[in-house]
N, C-alpha and C positions, 0 to 999 in steps of 0.2 A: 788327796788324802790329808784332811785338815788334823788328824792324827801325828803326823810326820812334822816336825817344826821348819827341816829345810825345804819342804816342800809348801807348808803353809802359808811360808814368809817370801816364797820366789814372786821374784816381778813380772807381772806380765798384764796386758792391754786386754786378753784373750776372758771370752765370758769365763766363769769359774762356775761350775759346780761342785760343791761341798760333796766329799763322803768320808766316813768316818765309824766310830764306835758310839759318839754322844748323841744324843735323839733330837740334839739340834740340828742335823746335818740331812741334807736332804733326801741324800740315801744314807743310810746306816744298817748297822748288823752287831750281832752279839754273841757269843760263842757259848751256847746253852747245854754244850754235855759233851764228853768226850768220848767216843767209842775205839779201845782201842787206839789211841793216838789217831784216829778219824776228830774231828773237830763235825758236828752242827750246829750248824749257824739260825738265827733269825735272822732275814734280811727282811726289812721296814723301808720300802719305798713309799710313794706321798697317797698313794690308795690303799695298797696292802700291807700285810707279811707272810713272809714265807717263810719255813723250817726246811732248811735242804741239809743232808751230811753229804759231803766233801767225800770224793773217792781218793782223795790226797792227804796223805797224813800232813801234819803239821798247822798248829796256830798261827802262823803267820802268814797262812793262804787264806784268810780272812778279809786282809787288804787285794789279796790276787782275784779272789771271789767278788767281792763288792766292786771293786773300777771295773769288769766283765759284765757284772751288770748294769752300774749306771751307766757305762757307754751303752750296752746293747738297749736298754729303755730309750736311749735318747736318740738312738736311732731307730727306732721304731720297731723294735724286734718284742714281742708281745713277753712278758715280764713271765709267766707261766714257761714260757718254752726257753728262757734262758735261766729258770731253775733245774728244768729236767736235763740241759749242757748241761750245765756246772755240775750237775749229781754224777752226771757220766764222764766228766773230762779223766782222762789218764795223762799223767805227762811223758814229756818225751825221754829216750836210753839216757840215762845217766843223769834226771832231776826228781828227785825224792823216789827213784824209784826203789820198790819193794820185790824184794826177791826171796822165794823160799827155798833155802839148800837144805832138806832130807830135814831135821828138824829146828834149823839154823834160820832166823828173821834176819836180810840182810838189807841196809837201806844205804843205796850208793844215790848217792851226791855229788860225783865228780867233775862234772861237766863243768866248766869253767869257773872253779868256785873264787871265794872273795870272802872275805874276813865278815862282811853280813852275814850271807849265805850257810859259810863252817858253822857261825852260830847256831843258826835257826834249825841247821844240820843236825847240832849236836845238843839242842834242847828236844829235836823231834827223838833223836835217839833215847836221850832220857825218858820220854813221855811212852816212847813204844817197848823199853826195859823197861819199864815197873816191875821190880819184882823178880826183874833175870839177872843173868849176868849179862853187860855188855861189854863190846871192846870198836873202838872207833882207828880205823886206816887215814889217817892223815897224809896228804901228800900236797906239795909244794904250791901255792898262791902265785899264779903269774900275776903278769903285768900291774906290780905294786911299784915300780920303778927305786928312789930311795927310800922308800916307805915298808919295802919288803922285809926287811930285819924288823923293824918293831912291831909289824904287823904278824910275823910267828910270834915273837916272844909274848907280846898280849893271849894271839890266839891260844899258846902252853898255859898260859897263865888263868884264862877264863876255862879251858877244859879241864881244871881241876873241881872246879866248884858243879862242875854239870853229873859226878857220882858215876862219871865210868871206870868201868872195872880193870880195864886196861887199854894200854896207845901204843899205836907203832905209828912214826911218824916217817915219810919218807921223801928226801928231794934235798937239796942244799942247804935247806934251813932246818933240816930234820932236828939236827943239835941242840936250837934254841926255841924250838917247839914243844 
């Protein structure tokens, strides 16, 4: 993911292939419409392009989309049949999944999250409220070792600017979240 800088810039001996959002990249893709907080993609590998929506909400399953595929091209898995995966993939209990309670959109994230993760959590939250009211359940970030304290207080700090309606935050760091 030549998008990513610490990932751009890592060392290694290992062939590289490029993927990314710029059309210099061997595989790339583009997020050409939003349905519902569903994200479709153009993916432009070195023959074709494809338009496939994502049965996963969130913009950031863009980069989860695109390494799916140019690994599965490069192992020879026919580029047609790992668009029709990728339109079908659901993730597993507890990663972006979407839940409907009676007339309530619930997208729980819990599953081992991490100060990236909460984000992209709670920018899909904004993207699937347009328009509603929301309210996000925050609960406690393990294994941040001493990094745990400023990692709630950043994370309080960025869920202001993401327009949710309201926060309950829950775990040892609830305070400074």
């Amino acid at each position: 993911n030549v998008d990513d800088p610490h990932i751009r810039n890592m060392p290694t001996k290992a062939r590289k292939i490029n993927f990314g959002q710029g059309p210099e990249n061997f595989f790339n893709a583009q997020i050409i419409q939003q349905l519902n907080g569903f994200p479709i993609l153009a993916i432009k590998s070195q023959q074709n392009v494809y338009e496939v929506q994502l049965a996963i909400p969130g913009n950031h399953n863009l980069y989860n989309a695109l390494a799916a595929f140019a690994i599965a091209t490069l192992l020879g898995v026919p580029e047609a049949k790992s668009i029709q995966a990728m339109a079908q993939f659901r993730p597993g209990a507890s990663r972006m999944e979407l839940l409907q309670l009676k007339d309530k959109l619930v997208l729980n994230d819990c599953y081992n999250a991490n100060p990236a993760s909460m984000r992209v959590a709670l920018q899909t939250l904004q993207d699937l409220g347009k328009g509603k009211k929301t309210l996000a359940i925050l609960g406690e970030m393990f294994e941040l070792g001493n990094n745990a304290k400023p990692a709630h207080e950043e994370l309080g700090r960025q869920t202001a600017g993401f327009g949710i309606n309201a926060l309950v935050t829950i775990g040892s760091y609830a305070e400074v979240t």
